[in-house]
Rosetta silent file (secondary structure, phi, psi, omega in degrees, C-alpha in Angstrom):
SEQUENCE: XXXXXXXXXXXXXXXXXXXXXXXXXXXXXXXXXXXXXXXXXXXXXXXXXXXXXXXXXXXXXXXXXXXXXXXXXXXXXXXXXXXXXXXXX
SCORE:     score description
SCORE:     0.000 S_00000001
   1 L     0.000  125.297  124.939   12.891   13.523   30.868 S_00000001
   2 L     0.568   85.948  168.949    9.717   11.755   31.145 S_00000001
   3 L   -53.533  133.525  166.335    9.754    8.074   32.780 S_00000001
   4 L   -27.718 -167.384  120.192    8.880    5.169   30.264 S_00000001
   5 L   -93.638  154.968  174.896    5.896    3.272   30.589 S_00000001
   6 H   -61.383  -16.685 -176.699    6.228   -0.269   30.459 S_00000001
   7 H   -83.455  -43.147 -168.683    4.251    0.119   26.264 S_00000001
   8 H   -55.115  -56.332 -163.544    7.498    2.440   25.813 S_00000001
   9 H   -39.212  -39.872 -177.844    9.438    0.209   26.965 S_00000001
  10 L   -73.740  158.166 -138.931    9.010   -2.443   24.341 S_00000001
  11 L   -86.437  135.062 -165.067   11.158   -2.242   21.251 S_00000001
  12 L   -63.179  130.214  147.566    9.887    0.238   17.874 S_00000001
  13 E   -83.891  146.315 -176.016    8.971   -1.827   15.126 S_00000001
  14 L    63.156   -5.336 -176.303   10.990   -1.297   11.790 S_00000001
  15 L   110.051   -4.380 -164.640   12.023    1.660   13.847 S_00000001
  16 E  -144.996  152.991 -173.365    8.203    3.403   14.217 S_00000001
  17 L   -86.329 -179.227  165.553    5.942    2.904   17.296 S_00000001
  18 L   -77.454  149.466 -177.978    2.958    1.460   17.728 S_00000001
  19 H   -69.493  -62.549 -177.586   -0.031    3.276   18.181 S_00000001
  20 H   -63.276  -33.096  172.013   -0.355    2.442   21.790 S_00000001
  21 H   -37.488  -47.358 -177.861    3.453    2.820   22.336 S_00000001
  22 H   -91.602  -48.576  168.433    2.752    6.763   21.380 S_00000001
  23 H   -34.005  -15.650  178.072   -0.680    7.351   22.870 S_00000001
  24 H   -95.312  -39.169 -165.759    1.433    5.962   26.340 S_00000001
  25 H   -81.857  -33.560 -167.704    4.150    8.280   25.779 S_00000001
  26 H   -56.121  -51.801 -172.499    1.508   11.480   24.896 S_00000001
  27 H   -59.621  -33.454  147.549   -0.338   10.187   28.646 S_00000001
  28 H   -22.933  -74.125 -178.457    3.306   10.185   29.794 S_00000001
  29 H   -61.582  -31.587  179.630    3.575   13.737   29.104 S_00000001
  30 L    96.555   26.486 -168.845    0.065   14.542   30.564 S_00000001
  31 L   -88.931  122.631  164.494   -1.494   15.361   27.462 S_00000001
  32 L   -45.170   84.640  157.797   -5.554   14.494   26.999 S_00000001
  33 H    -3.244  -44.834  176.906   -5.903   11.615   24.447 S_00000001
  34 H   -79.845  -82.181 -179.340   -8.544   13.158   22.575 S_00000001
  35 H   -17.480  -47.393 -178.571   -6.822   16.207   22.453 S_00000001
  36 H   -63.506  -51.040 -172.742   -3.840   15.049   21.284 S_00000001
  37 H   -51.237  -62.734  169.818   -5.473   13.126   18.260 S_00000001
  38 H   -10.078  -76.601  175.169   -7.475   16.029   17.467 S_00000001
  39 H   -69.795   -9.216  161.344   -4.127   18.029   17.037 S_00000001
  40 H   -62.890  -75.707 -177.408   -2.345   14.793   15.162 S_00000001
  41 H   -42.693  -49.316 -146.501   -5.152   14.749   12.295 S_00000001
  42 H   -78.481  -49.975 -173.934   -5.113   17.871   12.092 S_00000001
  43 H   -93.436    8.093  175.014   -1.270   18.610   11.755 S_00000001
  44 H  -145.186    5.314 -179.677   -0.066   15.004    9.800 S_00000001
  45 L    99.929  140.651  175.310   -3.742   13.916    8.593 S_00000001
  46 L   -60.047  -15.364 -166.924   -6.074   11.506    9.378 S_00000001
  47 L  -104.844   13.393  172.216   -4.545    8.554    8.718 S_00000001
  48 H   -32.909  -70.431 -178.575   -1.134    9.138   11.120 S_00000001
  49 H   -33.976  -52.769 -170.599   -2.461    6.827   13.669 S_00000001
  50 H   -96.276   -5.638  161.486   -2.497    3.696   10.998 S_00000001
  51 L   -98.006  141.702 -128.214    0.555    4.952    9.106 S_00000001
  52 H   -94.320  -52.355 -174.215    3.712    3.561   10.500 S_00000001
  53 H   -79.772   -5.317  166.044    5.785    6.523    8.908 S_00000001
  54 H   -99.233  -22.028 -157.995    3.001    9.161   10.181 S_00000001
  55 H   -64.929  -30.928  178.392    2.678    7.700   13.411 S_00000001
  56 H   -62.461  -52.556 -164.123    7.508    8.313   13.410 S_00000001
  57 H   -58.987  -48.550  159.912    6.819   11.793   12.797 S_00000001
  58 H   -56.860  -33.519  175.838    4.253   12.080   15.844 S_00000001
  59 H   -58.040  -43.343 -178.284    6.575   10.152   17.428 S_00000001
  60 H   -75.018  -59.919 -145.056    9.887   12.428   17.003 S_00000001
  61 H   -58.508  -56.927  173.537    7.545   15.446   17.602 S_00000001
  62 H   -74.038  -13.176  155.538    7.226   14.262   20.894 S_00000001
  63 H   -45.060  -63.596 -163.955   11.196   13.109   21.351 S_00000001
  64 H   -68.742  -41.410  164.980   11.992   16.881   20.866 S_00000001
  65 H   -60.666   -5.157 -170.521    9.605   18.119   23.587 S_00000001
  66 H   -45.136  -31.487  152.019   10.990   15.259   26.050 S_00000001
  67 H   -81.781   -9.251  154.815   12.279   18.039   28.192 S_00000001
  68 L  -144.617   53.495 -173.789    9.481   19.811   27.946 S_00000001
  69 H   -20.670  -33.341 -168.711    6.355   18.241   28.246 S_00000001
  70 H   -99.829  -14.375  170.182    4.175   21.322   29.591 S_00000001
  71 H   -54.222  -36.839  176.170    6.218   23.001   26.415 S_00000001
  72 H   -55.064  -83.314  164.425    4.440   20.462   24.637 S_00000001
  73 H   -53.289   -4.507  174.497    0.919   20.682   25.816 S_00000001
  74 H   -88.357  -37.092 -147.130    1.287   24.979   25.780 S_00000001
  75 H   -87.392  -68.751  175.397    2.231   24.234   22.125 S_00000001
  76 H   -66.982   -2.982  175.239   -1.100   21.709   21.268 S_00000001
  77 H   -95.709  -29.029 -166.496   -3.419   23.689   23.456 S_00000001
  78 H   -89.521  -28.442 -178.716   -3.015   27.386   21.364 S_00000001
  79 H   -54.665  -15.058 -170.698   -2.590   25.274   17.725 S_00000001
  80 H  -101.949   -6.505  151.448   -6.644   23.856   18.871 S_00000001
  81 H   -56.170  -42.922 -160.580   -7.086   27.492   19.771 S_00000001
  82 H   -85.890  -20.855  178.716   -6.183   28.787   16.708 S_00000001
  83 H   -55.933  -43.615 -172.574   -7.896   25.842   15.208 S_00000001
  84 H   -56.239  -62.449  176.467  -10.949   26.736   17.044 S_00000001
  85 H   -53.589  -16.590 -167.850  -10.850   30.144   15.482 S_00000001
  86 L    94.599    5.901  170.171  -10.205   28.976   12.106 S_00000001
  87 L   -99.877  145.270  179.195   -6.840   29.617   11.913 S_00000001
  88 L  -126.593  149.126  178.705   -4.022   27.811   11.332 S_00000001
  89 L   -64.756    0.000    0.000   -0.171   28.606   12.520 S_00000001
């Protein structure tokens, strides 16, 4: 598992993070910030980041990887390959 950050630490509102709360845990993991976002719009839409309920979804998506963090980043580096190509998974 992945140590907190002190933005994890503080409590979910309504149950859904915060934008910085997940962008801490994604840094957490060792995942590029741009990168990540990239592969968020792309796989929940642009507007994840400001909805509370897309932003839960990124959020579990990274819960299941918690034990596997480089599973994680192997997993968002070939979807911006395939992106790159024009493909989707």
């Amino acid at each position: 598992m992945v140590d907190a950050s002190p933005v994890d630490e503080q409590p979910l509102q309504n149950g859904h993070p915060s934008f910085e709360q997940l962008m801490a845990r994604v840094q957490d993991y060792g995942i590029v910030p741009e990168q990540y976002r990239a592969y968020a719009d792309r796989r929940w839409g642009a507007g994840w980041k400001i909805n509370p309920h897309g932003r839960a979804q990124a959020w579990n998506e990274l819960e299941r990887y918690g034990n596997d963090p480089q599973g994680y980043r192997d997993k968002i580096e070939s979807e911006m390959q395939l992106a790159s190509r024009g493909r989707t998974a």
